[in-house]
C-alpha positions as CSV (number, residue, x, y, z in Angstrom):
1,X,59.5,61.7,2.1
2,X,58.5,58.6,0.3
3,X,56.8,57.5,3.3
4,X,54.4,60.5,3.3
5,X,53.6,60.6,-0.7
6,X,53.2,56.6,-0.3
7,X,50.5,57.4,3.2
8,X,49.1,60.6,1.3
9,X,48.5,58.2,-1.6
10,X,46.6,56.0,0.8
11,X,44.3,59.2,1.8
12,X,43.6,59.3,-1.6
13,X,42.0,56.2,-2.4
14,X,39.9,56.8,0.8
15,X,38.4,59.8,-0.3
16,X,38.5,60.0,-3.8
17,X,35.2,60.2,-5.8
18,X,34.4,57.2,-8.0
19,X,33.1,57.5,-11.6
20,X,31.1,55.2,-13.2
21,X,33.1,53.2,-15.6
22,X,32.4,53.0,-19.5
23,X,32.6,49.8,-20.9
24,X,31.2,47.0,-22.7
25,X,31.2,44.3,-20.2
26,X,28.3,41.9,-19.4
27,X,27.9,41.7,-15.6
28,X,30.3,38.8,-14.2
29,X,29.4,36.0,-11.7
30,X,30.1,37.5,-8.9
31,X,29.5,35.0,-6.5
32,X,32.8,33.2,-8.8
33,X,34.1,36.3,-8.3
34,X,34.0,36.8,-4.5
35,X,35.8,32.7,-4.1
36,X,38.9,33.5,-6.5
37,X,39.3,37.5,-4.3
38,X,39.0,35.0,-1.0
39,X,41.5,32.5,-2.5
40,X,44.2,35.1,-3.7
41,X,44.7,36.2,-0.3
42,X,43.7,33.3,1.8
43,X,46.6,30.5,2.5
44,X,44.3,27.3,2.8
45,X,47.5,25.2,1.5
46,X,50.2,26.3,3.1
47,X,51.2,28.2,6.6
48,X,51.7,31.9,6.9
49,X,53.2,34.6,9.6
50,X,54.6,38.2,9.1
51,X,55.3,41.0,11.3
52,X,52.7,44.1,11.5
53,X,53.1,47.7,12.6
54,X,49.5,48.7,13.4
55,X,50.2,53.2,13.2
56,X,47.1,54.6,15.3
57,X,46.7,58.7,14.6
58,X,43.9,59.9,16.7
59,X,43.4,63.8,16.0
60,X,45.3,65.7,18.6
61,X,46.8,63.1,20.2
62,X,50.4,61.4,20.1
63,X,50.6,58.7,17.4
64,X,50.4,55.2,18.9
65,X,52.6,52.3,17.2
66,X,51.9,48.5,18.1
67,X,54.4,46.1,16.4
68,X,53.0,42.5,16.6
69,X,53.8,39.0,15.0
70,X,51.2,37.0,13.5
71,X,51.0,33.0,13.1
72,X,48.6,31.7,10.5
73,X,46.8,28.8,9.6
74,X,44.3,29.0,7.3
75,X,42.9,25.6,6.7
76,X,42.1,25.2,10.5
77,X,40.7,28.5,11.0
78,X,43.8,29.4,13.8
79,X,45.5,32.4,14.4
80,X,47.9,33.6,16.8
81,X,49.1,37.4,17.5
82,X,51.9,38.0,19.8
83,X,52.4,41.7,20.9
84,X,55.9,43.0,20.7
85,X,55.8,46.8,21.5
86,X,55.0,48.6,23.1
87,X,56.7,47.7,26.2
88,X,53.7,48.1,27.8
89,X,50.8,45.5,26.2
90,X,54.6,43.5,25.2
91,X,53.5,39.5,25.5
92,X,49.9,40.3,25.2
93,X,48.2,37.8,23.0
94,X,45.1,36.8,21.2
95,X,44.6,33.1,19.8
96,X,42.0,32.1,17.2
97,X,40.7,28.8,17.0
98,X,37.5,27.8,14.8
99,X,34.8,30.5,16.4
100,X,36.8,31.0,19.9
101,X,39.2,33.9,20.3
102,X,41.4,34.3,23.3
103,X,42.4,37.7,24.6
104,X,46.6,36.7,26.9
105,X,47.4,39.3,29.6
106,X,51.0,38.0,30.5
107,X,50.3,40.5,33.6
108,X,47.3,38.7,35.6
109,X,48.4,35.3,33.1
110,X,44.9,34.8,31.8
111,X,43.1,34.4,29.6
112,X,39.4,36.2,28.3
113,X,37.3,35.7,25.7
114,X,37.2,38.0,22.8
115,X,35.0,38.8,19.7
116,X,36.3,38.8,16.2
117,X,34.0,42.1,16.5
118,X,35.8,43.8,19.1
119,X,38.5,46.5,18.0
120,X,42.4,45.3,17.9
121,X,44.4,47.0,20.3
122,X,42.1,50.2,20.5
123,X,42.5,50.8,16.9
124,X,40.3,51.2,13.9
125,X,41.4,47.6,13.2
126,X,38.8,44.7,14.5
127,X,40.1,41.4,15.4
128,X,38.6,39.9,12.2
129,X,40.4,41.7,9.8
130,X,43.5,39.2,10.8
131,X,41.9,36.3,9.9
132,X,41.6,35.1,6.5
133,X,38.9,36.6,3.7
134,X,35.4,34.3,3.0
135,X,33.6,37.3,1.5
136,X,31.3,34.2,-0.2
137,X,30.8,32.8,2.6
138,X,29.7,35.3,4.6
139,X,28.1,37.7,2.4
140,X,25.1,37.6,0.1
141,X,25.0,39.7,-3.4
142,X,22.7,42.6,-3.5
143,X,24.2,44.1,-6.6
144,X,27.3,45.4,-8.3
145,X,28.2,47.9,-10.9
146,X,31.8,49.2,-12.9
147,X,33.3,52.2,-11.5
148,X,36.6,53.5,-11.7
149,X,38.5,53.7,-8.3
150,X,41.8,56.4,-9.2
151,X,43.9,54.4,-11.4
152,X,41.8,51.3,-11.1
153,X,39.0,49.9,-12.7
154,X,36.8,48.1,-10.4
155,X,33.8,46.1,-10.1
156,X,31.9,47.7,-6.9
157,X,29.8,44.8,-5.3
158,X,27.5,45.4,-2.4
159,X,27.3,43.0,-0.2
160,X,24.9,41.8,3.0
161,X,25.8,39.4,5.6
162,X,24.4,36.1,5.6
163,X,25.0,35.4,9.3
164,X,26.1,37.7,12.4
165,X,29.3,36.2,12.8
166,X,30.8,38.7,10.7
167,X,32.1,42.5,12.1
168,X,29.9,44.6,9.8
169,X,26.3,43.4,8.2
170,X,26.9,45.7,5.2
171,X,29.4,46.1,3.1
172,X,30.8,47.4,-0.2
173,X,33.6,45.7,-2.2
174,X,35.9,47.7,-4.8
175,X,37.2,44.6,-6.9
176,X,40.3,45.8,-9.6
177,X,40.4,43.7,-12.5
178,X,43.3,41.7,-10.8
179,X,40.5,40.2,-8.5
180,X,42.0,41.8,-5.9
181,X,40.1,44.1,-3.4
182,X,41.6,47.9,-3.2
183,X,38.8,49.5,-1.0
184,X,36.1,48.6,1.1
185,X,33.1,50.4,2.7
186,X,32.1,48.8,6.2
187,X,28.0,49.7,6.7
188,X,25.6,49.7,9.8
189,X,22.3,47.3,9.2
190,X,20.6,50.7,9.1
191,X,22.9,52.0,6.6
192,X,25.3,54.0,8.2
193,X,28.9,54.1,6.6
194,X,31.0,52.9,9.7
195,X,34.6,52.6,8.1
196,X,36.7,53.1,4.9
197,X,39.7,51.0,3.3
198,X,42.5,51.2,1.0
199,X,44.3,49.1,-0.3
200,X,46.4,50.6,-2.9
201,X,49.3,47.7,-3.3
202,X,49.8,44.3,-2.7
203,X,52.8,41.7,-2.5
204,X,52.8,38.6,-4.3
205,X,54.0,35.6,-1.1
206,X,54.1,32.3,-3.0
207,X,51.0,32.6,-5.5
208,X,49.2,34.2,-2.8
209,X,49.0,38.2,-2.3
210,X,49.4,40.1,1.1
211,X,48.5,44.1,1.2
212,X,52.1,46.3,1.7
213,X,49.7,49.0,3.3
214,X,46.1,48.9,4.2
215,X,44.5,52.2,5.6
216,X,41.3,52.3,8.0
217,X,39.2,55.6,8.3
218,X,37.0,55.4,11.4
219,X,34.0,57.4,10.1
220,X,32.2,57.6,13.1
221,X,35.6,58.8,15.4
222,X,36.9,61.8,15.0
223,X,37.5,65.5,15.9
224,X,37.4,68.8,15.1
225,X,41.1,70.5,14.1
226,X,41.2,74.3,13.3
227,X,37.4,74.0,12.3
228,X,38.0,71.1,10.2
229,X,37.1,67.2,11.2
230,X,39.9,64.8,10.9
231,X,38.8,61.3,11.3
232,X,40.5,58.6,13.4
233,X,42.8,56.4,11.3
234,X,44.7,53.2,11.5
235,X,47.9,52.4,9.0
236,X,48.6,48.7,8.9
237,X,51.8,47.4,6.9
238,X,52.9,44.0,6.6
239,X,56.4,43.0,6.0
240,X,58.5,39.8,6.1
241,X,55.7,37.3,5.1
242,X,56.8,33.7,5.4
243,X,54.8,30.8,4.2
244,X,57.0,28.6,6.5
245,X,55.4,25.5,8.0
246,X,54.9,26.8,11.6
247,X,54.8,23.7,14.7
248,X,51.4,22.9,15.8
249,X,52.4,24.2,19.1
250,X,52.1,27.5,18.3
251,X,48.5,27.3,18.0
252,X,48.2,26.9,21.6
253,X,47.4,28.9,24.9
254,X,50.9,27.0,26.2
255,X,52.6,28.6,23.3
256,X,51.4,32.0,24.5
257,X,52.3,31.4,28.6
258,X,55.6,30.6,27.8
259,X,56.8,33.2,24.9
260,X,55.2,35.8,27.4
261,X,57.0,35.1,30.7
């Protein structure tokens, strides 16, 4: 039961109207805004890894459930994922290093290229949502505005990307007064809204903060139930986060052979 009122929460962020917010604040910097949101939940000083259960509901379809591992390290720009259900994708792999991103099939034992663009696992996850944030890096400011997001108060910044590394060249930032990000709106250059976010919670890991739960609404994928469309969704929760200094070796394609035999 608590499971369902916590996912149903989730839903609501998603959808919920926002309302503009009445206050007196003067508009912040909100390019010094965007560094401390990327540094809360970026670990540039330290190693990180967790374990992930990536929930796929397509409507009309059986649930699909991926657990997976991830390795971290921030200040290199490396990550490593290791697959460990189902049975069936178990020892699949992807490795991150700088701008190169490795795709491990333990079944033919090699290794394609990826893009941080590409979906994870079939889900409404992309491969760059594992990596850490660098919304001022990537993004330029077109505006921003107070709203009120549910229970939050939020500084809504609309963002363009400044290069086409990035998964999405427009998107919109809900910002709580915590600096911390609690939905996101993922755009099409034309305009087209592609995905939704929420991130309703968070967990503090060191003085560093991880989601609990992050929900993705696919927009664009979808179908029609009992004359009403249900959209594609993706429930990501993160649990035993460790800040643990991990070997170099694990940042490796060896690493990934031999864990996968």
């Amino acid at each position: 039961m608590k499971r369902i009122f916590f996912y149903a929460l989730l839903l609501a962020l998603v959808v919920i109207g926002s309302a503009p917010y009445v206050g007196a604040e003067d508009a912040p910097d909100f390019k010094a805004m965007l560094k401390t949101v990327d540094g809360l939940v970026s670990f540039m000083d330290t190693d990180f890894s967790a374990e992930y259960a990536i929930v796929l509901d397509k409507p009309g379809e059986s649930r699909s459930v991926t657990d997976a591992v991830m390795f971290r390290r921030d200040k290199d720009e490396k990550y490593l994922i290791l697959i460990l259900e189902p049975t069936s994708d178990k020892g699949k792999g992807y490795l991150k290093i700088g701008q190169s991103l490795w795709l491990y099939d333990p079944l033919s034992r090699r290794f394609t290229f990826t893009s941080s663009k590409e979906r994870f696992q079939n889900s409404n996850a992309r491969n760059s949502d594992f990596t850490r944030s660098n919304f001022a890096g990537d993004y330029d400011i077109v505006s921003g505005h107070r709203e009120a997001l549910g229970r939050f108060n939020c500084w809504v910044i609309d963002l363009k990307a400044n290069n086409d590394g990035v998964s999405f060249p427009k998107t919109k930032i809900w910002v709580s007064d915590d600096n911390l990000v609690r939905k996101t709106e993922d755009y099409s250059l034309s305009g087209q809204l592609m995905r939704t976010t929420a991130i309703p919670t968070y967990q503090k890991v060191g003085n560093r903060f991880l989601p609990v739960t992050m929900l993705i609404v696919d927009n664009l994928r979808g179908k029609t139930i009992n004359g009403k469309l249900e959209n594609e969704r993706t429930q990501i929760t993160i649990t035993k986060p460790s800040l643990s200094t991990l070997p170099d070796s694990i940042f490796t394609q060896a690493y990934l052979e031999k864990v996968s035999k």
